[in-house]
Structures are given as C-alpha cells and as structure tokens.
SEFIKOL-839966 format. One record per residue (C-alpha): residue number from 0; residue in one letter; chain; x, y, z. Coordinates in steps of 0.2 Angstrom, whole numbers. Layout:
+-----+------+-----+-------+-------+-------+
: seq : type : mol :    xx :    yy :    zz :
+-----+------+-----+-------+-------+-------+
: NUM :    A :   A :     X :     Y :     Z :
...
+-----+------+-----+-------+-------+-------+
# end
This chain:
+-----+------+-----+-------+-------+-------+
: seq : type : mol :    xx :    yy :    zz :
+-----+------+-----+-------+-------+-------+
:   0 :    X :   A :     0 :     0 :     0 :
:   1 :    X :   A :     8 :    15 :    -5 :
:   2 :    X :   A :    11 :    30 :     9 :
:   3 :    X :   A :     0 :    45 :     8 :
:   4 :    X :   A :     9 :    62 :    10 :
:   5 :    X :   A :    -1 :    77 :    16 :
:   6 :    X :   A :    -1 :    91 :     4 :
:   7 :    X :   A :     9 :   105 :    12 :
:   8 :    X :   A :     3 :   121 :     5 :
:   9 :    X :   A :     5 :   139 :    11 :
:  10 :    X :   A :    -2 :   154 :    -1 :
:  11 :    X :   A :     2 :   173 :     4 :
:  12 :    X :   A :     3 :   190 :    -1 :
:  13 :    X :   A :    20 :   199 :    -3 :
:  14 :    X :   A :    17 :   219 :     2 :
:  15 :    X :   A :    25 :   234 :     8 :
:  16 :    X :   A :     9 :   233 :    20 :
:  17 :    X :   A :    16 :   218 :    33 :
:  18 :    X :   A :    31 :   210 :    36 :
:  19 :    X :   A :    37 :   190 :    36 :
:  20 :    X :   A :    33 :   193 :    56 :
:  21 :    X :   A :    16 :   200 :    57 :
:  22 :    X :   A :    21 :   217 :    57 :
:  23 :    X :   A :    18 :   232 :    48 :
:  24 :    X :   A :    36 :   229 :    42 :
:  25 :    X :   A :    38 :   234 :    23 :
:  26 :    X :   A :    43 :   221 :    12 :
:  27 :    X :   A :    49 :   223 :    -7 :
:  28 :    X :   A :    45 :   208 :   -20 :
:  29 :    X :   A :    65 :   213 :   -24 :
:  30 :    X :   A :    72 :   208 :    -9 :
:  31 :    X :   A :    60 :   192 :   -10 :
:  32 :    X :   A :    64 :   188 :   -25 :
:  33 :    X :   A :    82 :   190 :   -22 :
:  34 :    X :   A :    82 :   179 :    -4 :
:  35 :    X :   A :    73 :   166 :   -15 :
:  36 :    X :   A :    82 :   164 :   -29 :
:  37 :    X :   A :   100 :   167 :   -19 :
:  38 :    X :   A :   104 :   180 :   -31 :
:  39 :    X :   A :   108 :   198 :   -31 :
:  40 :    X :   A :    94 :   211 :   -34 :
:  41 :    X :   A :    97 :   230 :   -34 :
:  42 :    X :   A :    80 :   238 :   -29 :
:  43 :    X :   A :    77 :   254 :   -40 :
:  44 :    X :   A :    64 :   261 :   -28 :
:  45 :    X :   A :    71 :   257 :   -10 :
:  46 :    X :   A :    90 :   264 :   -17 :
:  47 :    X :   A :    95 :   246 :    -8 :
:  48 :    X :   A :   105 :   230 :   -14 :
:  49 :    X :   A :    98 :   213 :    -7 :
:  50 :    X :   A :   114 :   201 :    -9 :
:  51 :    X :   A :   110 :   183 :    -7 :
:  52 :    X :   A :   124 :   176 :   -16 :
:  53 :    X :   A :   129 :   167 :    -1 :
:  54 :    X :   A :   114 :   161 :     6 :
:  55 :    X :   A :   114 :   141 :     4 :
:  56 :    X :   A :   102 :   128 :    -2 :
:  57 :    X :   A :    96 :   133 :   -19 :
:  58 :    X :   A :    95 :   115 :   -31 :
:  59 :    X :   A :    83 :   126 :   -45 :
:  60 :    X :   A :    76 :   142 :   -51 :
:  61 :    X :   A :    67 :   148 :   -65 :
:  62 :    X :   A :    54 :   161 :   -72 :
:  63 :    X :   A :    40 :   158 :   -83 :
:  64 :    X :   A :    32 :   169 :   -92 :
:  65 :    X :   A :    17 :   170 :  -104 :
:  66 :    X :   A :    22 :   169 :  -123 :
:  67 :    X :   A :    18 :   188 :  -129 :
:  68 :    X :   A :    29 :   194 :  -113 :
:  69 :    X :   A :    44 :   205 :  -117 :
:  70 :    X :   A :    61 :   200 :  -115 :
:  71 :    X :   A :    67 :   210 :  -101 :
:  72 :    X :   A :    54 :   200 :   -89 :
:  73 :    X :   A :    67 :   185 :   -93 :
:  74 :    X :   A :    77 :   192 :   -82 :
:  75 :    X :   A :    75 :   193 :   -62 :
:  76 :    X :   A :    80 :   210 :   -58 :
:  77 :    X :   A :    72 :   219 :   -70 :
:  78 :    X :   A :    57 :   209 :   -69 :
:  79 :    X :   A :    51 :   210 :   -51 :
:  80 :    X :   A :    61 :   229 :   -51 :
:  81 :    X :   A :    45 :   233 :   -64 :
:  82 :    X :   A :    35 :   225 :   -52 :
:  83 :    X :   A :    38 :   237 :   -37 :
:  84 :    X :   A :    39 :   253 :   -50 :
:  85 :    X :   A :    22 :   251 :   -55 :
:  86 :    X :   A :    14 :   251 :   -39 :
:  87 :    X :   A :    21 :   269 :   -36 :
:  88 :    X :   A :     1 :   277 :   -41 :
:  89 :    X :   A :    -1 :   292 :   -29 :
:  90 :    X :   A :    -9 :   288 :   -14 :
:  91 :    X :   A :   -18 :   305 :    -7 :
:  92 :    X :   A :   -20 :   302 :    12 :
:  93 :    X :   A :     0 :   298 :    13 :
:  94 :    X :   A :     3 :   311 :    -1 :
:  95 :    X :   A :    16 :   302 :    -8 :
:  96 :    X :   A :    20 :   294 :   -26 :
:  97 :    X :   A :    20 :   276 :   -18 :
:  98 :    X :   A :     8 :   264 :   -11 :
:  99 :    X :   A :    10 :   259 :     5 :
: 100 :    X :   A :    -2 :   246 :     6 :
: 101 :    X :   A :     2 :   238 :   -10 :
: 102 :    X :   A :     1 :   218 :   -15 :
: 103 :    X :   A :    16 :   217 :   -27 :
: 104 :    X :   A :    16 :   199 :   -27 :
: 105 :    X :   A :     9 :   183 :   -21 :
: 106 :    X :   A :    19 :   168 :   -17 :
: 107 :    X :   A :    13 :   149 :   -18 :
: 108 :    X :   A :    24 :   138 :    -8 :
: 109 :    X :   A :    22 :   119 :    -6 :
: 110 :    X :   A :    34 :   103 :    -2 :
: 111 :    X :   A :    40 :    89 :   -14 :
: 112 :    X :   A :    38 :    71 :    -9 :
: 113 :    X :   A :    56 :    65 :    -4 :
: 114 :    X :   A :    55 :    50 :   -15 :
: 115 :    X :   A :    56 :    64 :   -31 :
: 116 :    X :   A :    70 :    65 :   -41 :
: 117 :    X :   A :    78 :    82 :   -43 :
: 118 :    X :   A :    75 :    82 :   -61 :
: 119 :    X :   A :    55 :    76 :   -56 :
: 120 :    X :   A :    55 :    91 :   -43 :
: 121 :    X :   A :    61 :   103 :   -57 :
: 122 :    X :   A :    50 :    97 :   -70 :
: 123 :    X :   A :    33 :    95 :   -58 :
: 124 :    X :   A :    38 :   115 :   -52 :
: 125 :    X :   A :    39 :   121 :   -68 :
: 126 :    X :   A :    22 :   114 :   -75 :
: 127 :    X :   A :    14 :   121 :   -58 :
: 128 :    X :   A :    21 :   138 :   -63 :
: 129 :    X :   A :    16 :   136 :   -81 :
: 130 :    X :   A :    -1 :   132 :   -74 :
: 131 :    X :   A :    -3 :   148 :   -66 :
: 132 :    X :   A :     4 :   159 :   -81 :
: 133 :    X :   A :    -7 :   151 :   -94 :
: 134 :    X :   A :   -23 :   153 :   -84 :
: 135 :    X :   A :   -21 :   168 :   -76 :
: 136 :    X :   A :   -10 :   179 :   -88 :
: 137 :    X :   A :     4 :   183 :   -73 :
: 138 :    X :   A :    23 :   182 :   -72 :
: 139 :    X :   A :    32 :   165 :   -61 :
: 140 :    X :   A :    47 :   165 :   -55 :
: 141 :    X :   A :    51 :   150 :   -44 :
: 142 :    X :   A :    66 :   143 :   -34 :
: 143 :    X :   A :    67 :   125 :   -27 :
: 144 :    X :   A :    75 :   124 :   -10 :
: 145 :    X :   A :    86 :   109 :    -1 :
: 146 :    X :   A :    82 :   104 :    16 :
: 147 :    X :   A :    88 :   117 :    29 :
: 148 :    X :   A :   101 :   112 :    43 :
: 149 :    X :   A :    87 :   113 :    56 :
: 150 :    X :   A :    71 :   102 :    53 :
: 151 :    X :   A :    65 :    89 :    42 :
: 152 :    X :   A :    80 :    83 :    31 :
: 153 :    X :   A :    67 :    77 :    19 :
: 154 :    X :   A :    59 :    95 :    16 :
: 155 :    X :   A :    62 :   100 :    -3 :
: 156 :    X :   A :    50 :   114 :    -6 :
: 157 :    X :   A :    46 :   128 :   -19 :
: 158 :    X :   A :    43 :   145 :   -18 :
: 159 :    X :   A :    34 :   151 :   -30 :
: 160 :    X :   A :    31 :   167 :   -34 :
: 161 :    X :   A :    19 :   177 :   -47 :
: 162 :    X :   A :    14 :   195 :   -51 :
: 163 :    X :   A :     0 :   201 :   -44 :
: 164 :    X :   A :    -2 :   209 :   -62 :
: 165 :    X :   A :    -4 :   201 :   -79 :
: 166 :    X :   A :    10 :   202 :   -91 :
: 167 :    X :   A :     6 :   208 :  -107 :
: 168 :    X :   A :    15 :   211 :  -120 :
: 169 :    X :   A :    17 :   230 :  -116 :
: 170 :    X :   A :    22 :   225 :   -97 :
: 171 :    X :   A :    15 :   223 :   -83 :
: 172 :    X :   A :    -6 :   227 :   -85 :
: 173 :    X :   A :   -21 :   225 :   -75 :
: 174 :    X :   A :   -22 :   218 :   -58 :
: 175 :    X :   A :   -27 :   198 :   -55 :
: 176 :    X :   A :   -42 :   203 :   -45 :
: 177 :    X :   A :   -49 :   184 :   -44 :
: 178 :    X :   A :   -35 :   182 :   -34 :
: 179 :    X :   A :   -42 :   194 :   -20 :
: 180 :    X :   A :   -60 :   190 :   -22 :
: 181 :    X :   A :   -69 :   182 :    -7 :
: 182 :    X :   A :   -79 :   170 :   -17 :
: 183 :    X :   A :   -68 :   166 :   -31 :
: 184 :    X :   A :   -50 :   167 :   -21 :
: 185 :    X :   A :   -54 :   152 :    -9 :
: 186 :    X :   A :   -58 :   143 :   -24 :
: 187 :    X :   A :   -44 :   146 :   -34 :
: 188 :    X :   A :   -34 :   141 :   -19 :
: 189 :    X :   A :   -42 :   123 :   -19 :
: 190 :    X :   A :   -41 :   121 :   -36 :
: 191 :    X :   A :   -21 :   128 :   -36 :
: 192 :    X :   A :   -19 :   114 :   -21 :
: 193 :    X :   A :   -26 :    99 :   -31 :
: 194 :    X :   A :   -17 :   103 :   -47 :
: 195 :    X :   A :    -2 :   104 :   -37 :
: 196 :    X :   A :    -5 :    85 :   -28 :
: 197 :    X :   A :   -11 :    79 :   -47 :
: 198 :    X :   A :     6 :    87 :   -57 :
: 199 :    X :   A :    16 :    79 :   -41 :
: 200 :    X :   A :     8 :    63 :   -42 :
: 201 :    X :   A :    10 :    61 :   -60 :
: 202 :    X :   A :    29 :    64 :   -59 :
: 203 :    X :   A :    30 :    51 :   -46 :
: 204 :    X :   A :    19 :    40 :   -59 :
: 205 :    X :   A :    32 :    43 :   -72 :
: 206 :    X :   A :    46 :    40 :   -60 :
: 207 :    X :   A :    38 :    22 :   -56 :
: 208 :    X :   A :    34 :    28 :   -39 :
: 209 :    X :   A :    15 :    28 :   -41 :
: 210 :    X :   A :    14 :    12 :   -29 :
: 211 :    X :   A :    26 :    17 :   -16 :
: 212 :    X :   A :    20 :    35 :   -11 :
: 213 :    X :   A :     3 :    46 :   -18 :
: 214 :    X :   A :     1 :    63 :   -13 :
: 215 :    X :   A :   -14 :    69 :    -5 :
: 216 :    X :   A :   -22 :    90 :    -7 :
: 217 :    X :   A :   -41 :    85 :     1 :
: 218 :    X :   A :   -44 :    87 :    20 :
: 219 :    X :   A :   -48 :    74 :    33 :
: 220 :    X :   A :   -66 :    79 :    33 :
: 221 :    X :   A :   -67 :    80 :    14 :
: 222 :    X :   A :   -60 :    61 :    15 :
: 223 :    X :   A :   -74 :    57 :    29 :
: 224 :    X :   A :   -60 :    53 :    40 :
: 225 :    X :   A :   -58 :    56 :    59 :
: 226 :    X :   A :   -39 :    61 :    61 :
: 227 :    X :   A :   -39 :    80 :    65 :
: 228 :    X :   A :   -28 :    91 :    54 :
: 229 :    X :   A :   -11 :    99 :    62 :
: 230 :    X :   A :   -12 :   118 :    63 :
: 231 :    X :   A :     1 :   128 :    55 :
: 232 :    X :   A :    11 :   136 :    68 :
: 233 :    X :   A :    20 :   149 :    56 :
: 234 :    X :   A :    39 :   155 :    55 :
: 235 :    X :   A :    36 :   165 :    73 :
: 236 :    X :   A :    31 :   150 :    82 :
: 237 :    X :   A :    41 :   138 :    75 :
: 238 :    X :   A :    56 :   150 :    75 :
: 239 :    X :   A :    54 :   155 :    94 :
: 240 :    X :   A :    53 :   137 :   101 :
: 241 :    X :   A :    69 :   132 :    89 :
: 242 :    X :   A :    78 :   148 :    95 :
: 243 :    X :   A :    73 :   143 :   113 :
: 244 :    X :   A :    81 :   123 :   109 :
: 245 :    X :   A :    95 :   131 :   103 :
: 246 :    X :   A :    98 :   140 :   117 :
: 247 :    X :   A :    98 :   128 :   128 :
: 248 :    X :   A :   106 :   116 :   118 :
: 249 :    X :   A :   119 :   127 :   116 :
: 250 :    X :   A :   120 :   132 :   136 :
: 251 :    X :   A :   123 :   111 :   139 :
: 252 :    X :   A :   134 :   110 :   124 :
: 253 :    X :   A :   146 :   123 :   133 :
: 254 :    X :   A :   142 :   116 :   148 :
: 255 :    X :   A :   148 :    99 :   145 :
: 256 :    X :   A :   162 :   101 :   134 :
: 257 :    X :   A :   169 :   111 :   147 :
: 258 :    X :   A :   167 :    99 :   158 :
: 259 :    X :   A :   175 :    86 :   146 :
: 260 :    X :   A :   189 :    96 :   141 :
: 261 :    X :   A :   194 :   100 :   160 :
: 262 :    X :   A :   194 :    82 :   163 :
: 263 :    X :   A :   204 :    79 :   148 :
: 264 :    X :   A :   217 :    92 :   154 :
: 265 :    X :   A :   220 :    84 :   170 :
: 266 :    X :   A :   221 :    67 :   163 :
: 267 :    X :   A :   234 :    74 :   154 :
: 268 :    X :   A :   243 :    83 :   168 :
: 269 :    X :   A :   240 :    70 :   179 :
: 270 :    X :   A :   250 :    56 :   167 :
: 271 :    X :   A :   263 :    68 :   163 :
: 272 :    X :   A :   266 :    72 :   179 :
: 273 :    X :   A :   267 :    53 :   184 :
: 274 :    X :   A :   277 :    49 :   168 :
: 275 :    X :   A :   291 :    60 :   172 :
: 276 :    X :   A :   294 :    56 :   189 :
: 277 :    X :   A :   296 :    38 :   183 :
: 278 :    X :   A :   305 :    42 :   172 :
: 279 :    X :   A :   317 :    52 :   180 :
: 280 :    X :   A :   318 :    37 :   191 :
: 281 :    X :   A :   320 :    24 :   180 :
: 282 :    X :   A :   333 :    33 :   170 :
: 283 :    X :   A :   343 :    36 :   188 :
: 284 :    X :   A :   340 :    15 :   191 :
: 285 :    X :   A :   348 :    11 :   173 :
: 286 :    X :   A :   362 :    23 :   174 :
: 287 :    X :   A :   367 :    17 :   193 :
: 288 :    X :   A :   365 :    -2 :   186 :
: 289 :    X :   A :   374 :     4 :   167 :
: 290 :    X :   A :   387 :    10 :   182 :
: 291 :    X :   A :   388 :    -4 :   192 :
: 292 :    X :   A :   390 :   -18 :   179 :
: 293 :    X :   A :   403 :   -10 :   167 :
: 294 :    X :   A :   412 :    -8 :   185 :
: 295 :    X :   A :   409 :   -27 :   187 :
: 296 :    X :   A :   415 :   -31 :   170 :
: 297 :    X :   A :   432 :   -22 :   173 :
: 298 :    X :   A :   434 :   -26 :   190 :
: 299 :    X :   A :   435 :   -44 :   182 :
: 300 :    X :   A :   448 :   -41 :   168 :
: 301 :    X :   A :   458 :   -33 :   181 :
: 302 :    X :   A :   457 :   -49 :   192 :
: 303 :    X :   A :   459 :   -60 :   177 :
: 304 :    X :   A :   474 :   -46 :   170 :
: 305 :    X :   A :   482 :   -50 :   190 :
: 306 :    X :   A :   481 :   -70 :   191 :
: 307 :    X :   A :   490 :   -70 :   176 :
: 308 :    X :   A :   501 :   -58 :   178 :
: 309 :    X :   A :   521 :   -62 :   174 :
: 310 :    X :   A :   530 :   -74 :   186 :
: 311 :    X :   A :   543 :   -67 :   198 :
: 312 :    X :   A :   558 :   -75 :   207 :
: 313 :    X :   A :   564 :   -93 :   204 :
: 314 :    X :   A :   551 :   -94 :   193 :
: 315 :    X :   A :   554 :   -80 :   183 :
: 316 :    X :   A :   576 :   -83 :   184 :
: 317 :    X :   A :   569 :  -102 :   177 :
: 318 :    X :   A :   561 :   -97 :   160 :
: 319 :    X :   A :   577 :   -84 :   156 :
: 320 :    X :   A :   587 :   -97 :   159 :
: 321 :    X :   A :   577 :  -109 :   148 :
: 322 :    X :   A :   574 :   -96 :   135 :
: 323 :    X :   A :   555 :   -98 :   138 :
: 324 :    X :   A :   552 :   -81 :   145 :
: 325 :    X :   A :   549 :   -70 :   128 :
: 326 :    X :   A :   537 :   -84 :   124 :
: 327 :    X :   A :   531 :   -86 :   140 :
: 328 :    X :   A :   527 :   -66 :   140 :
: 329 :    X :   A :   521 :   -65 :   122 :
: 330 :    X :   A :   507 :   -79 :   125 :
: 331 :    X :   A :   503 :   -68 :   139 :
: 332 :    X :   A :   502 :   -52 :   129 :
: 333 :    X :   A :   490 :   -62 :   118 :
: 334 :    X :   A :   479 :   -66 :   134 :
: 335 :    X :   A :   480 :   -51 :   140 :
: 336 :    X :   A :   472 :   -43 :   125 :
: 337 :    X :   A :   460 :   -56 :   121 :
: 338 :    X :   A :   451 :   -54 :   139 :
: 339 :    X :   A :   451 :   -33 :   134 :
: 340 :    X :   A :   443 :   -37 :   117 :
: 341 :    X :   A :   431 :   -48 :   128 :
: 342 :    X :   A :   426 :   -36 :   143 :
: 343 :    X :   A :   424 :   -21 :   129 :
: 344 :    X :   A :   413 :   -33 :   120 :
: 345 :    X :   A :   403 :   -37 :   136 :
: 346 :    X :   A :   402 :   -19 :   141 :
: 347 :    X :   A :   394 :   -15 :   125 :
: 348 :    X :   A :   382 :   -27 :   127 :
: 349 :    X :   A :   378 :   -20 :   142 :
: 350 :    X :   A :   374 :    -5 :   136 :
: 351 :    X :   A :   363 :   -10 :   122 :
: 352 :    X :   A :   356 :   -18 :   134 :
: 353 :    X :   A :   353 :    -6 :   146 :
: 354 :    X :   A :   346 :     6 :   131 :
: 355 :    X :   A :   334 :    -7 :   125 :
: 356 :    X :   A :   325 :    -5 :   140 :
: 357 :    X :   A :   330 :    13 :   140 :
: 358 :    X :   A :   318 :    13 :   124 :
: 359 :    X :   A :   306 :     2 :   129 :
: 360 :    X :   A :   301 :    12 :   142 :
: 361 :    X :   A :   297 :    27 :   136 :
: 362 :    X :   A :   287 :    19 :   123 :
: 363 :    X :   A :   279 :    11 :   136 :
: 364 :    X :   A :   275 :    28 :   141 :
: 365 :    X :   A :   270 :    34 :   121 :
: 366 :    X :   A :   259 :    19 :   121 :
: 367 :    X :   A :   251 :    24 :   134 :
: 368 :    X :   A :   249 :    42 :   131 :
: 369 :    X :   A :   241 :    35 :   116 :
: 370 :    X :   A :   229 :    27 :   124 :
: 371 :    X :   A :   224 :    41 :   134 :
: 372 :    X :   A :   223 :    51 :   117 :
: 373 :    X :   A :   211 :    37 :   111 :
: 374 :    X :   A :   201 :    37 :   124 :
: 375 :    X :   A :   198 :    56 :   123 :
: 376 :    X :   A :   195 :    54 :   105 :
: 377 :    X :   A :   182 :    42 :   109 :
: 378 :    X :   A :   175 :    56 :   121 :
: 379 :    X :   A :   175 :    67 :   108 :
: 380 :    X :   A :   166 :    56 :    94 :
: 381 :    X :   A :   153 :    52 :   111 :
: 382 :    X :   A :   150 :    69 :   113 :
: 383 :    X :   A :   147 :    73 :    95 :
: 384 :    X :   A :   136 :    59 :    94 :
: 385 :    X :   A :   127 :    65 :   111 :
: 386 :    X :   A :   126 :    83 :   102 :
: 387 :    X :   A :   116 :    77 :    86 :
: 388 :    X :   A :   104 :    66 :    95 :
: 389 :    X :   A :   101 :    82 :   106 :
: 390 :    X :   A :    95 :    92 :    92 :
: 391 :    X :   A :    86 :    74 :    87 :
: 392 :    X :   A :    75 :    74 :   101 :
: 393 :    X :   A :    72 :    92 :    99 :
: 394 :    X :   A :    66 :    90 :    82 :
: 395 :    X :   A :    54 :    75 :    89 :
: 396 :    X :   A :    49 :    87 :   105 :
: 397 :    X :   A :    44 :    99 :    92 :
: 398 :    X :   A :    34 :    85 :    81 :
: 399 :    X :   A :    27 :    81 :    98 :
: 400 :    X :   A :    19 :    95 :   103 :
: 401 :    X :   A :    13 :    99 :    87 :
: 402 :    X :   A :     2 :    82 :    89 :
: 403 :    X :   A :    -3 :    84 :   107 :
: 404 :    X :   A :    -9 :   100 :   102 :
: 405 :    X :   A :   -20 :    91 :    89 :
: 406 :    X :   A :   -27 :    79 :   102 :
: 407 :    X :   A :   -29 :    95 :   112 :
: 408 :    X :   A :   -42 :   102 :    98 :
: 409 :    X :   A :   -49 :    85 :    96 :
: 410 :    X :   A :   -53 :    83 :   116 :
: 411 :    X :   A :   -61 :   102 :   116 :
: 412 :    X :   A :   -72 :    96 :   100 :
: 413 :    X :   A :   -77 :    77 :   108 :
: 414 :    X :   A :   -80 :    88 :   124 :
: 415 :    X :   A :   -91 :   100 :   114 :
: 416 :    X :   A :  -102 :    89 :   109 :
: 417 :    X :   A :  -104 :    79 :   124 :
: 418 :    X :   A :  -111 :    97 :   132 :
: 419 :    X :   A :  -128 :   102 :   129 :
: 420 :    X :   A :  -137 :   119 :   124 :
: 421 :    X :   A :  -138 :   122 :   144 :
: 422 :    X :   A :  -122 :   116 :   153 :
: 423 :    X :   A :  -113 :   123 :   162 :
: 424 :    X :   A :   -96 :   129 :   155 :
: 425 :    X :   A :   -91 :   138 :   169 :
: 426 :    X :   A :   -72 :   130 :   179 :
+-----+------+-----+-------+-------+-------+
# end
C-alpha cells in the first residue's frame, strides 16, 4: 500500500503593508525575489542592494512567463524591479508617489515528496508555474530549495512566486483581482492545491513511484476521515521554540564540553606528571645499574689481567734461563688482549642492553599516552554523537507538541459535543 503524504501548501501576499513577522514591516517583491532565488537584486525604488549570493540551499530556479511577454521580464531583476515601479500610483491620504499598502506579489509555496527526483522536482515545479501563467496571464518566477540544517532533512519545497499583475506584451497590465475575491480566491486556492497534488503525483507515476508514495491535497473531513488536521504554527512560532532549543542546547553544549575538556586536561597533567617522575627514576636506576655492571666487568679483567700476571723470582730466573720467558710473555700479551677485546665486548652489550630497556620504556610511556589520546578521542566522537541526538530529540519534541496539540483540539471538540445547549461551561 503506498504512503500518503499530506499536501503541504502555504499561499500569501508579498506587500510593503506587513512584514514576514506579522508586522507592519515593509517588504519589497525585490528583496523576495532576491532571498529566494539566492541571487543579487538592486532595488530601484528602495536605493537598496539585497545580496543573497551566499545564502545556501538553492537545487533550482526559474521564471515563466506567458508567450507575448517582453524579454526583459526574462530576467530577475528587471522583472520584479518593474514589479515594485508600477505600484508607485499616488496615494492622497500619505501624499506620496507610492503605495504603501500595495500587494506586489503573491507567493505559492508547497513541499515535494522526498521520493522525487531532482529532475522530477524541477519538471513538476515548472508545470505548476506554467499552470498559473497560462490561466491567469501573470509572471512566475520560482526557486526550489534543499532541506535546511534545522528540521526535516526530507523538506524539498518551492517557492513560487507570481505578479500580482498580468504580463502583457506591453508589461505589466491589469491587476489579478480573482486572486483577492472572497468567493472566487478560496476557490482558486483549492483548485491551485489539487493541481499541485495531481502534477506531483503524476511525476511520481512517471518516475515508477505511483505504488510506493501518492500525494494527497483533500482534507480529513473532505475524506470522511476522523484524524484532526495539524495547525500551521507559522515562522514566529516555530522559530521561537527552535531559537529557545537552541539556546539551551547550546548552554549544555558549553556546559559539558567544558566539563569534558577540564577532565581531559587533568588526565593529561595527571600522566605527565606521573610519567616524568618515573621516568626520572627509572633513567637514575639504569644509569646506577649501566654504572655498576661496566664496574663489574672491569673489576674482572683486572682480576683476570692479576692471576696471570708475569711470574717473579725462581720462577721467573727459570724461564730466562730456559729461554722460555719472551714466549712465555708473548702468550701472555696475547691473553691479556684477548680478555680486553672480551670485557669491551661485554660492556657493549651491556649497554645495548641497558638502552633497550632505556627505549622500551618510554614507549611504554608513548603507548600509553596513546591510549589516553584514544580514549579522549572516543569522548569526543561520544559527545558529537550526544550533540546530534540532542538536536534529534528536539526535532521529535517539536513534532510532539505539534500532535498533542492536535489531540488537544480533538478533546475540546469530543467535549463540545458531549455538552448540551444548557451546561454549564463555567471551571
């Protein structure tokens, strides 16, 4: 059974009347456009530059325009500049050459099944924006955004935006009033949803994806369901409580990594500290022992050098007489070197010896500096790890609340209807 995805829609009304916040903060279909599209867009009327060039997260973008359009609508600037120009009628009350109330554009913005294709995502956004330019005569311009660091890492989305004017071929021309109607705009916006669930659908039908996920644009009632729709918290809301996660996940961030890195520094301390005071004594124990034995070894040659010293006396007075004494003393000679060639030898041995273990200690001690080193990397990796699941579990506290407040809403309507005409509402 294939997964049903929830249409996510959102349709507004760029104007220098309110801001992105709910306030009477003026906005400019330039500086839109120019966030949007991550471009640079000089407004003409506001004397301002709005540089997005480094903002991140832009897969697409086009504009679409209908067929009669002139050319300079092809390009951004120039086309939603126009845009802001020919709102500048005189408003009386203000007395002032522009219109402080105007709608300069409107956007459409709506998510992409994840299971879509970049090219699919393109294609689907740019027969959505066709749509709206062949039936009601206006300009598109749309850009396709990438997931953001915070959130869903699934949310591809679109913004779409179109004039608030048709283009003709003389420029920008009458207003879309449909737009604005309180009969026909609600309408419009139902219909705009379920062409945008059919042109998705079909590009998942295309991409042989039909069976694994199916968009859907109707409402719960509309499909005699009882699940109770999410509310739309809005950028304030959902901005407030992430701002307020990343507070505190920042606040326990600092707070443990100092922590981590205090006890890291006096691991660190603590086997330096312990490595040079053993080693300072083992270096003192192998030179008194490096001492003691070559002092061995020549105290030995000595004794060996003194037992076979020359003869003296009769025996001596014997071997001149026999002539034996020069080889008696030769052979000696011979002895005598051979036992020095020997106790060098030994004493070299020694101390190869002696700085073997010299060696091997203090890569003992780098081994387990190492080791200390791996363990704190291991720490680290932990922390990192500890880090991303934090901001996990805020993404799923944030999901969380959004349900209970749905099972909120769905507990005030089941109690609502369990009251009669005459209870008592009152605590």
């Amino acid at each position: 059974m294939a997964r049903v995805i929830e249409l996510s829609t959102h349709l507004k009304a760029i104007g220098r009347g309110t801001g992105k916040d709910g306030t009477r903060t003026p906005r400019s279909a330039t500086a839109a456009a120019a966030y949007r599209a991550c471009c640079v867009i000089e407004c003409d009327r506001e004397g301002t530059i709005h540089d997005y060039s480094r903002k991140r997260g832009l897969e697409a973008s086009r504009i679409i325009l209908p067929a009669d359009a002139p050319a300079w609508a092809k390009e951004r600037a120039k086309l939603w500049n126009a845009v802001e120009q020919r709102e500048r009628n005189k408003d009386k009350r203000a007395k002032t050459t522009e219109k402080l109330n105007a709608k300069t554009a409107r956007e459409c913005m709506f998510s992409f099944p994840a299971e879509l294709t970049p090219a699919g995502r393109l294609k689907a956004a740019e027969a959505i924006a066709r749509h709206l330019v062949e039936t009601h005569g206006v300009a598109a311009d749309f850009s396709i955004h990438q997931p953001g660091k915070e959130g869903d890492n699934r949310n591809f989305h679109c913004h779409l935006m179109f004039t608030t004017r048709r283009m003709t071929a003389k420029g920008l021309g009458e207003k879309a009033r449909e737009w604005d109607d309180l009969k026909t705009g609600p309408a419009l916006t139902k219909q705009l949803r379920a062409f945008i669930a059919q042109t998705l659908n079909d590009e998942l039908k295309a991409e042989g994806k039909a069976d694994t996920v199916t968009v859907e644009h109707r409402s719960f009632k509309e499909r005699g369901g009882g699940q109770v729709a999410t509310k739309h918290w809005g950028p304030v809301k959902t901005h407030t409580l992430r701002k307020k996660q990343q507070r505190d996940r920042s606040a326990w961030q600092v707070k443990e990594r100092t922590a981590q890195t205090d006890r890291h520094a006096k691991d660190r301390a603590g086997l330096k500290v312990r490595q040079d005071f053993n080693l300072q004594a083992k270096l003192a124990d192998l030179a008194a022992r490096e001492k003691a034995g070559i002092a061995a070894i020549r105290d030995e040659l000595k004794a060996q050098q003194a037992a076979d010293a020359a003869p003296k006396g009769a025996s001596r007075l014997f071997q001149r007489v026999t002539g034996q004494a020069m080889r008696a003393d030769f052979e000696r000679e011979a002895r005598h070197a051979q036992r020095i060639e020997a106790a060098e030898r030994q004493i070299a041995e020694f101390k190869a010896a002696i700085q073997k273990e010299r060696s091997d200690y203090v890569a003992g001690q780098k081994r387990d500096a190492d080791a200390l080193a791996d363990r704190h990397g291991r720490d680290d990796r932990q922390f990192r790890q500890a880090v991303a699941a934090r901001h996990d579990f805020d993404r799923a506290a944030e999901r969380e609340a959004r349900r209970e407040e749905v099972r909120g809403h769905a507990r005030e309507r089941g109690a609502g209807r369990d009251r009669g005409p005459g209870d008592d509402l009152s605590p």
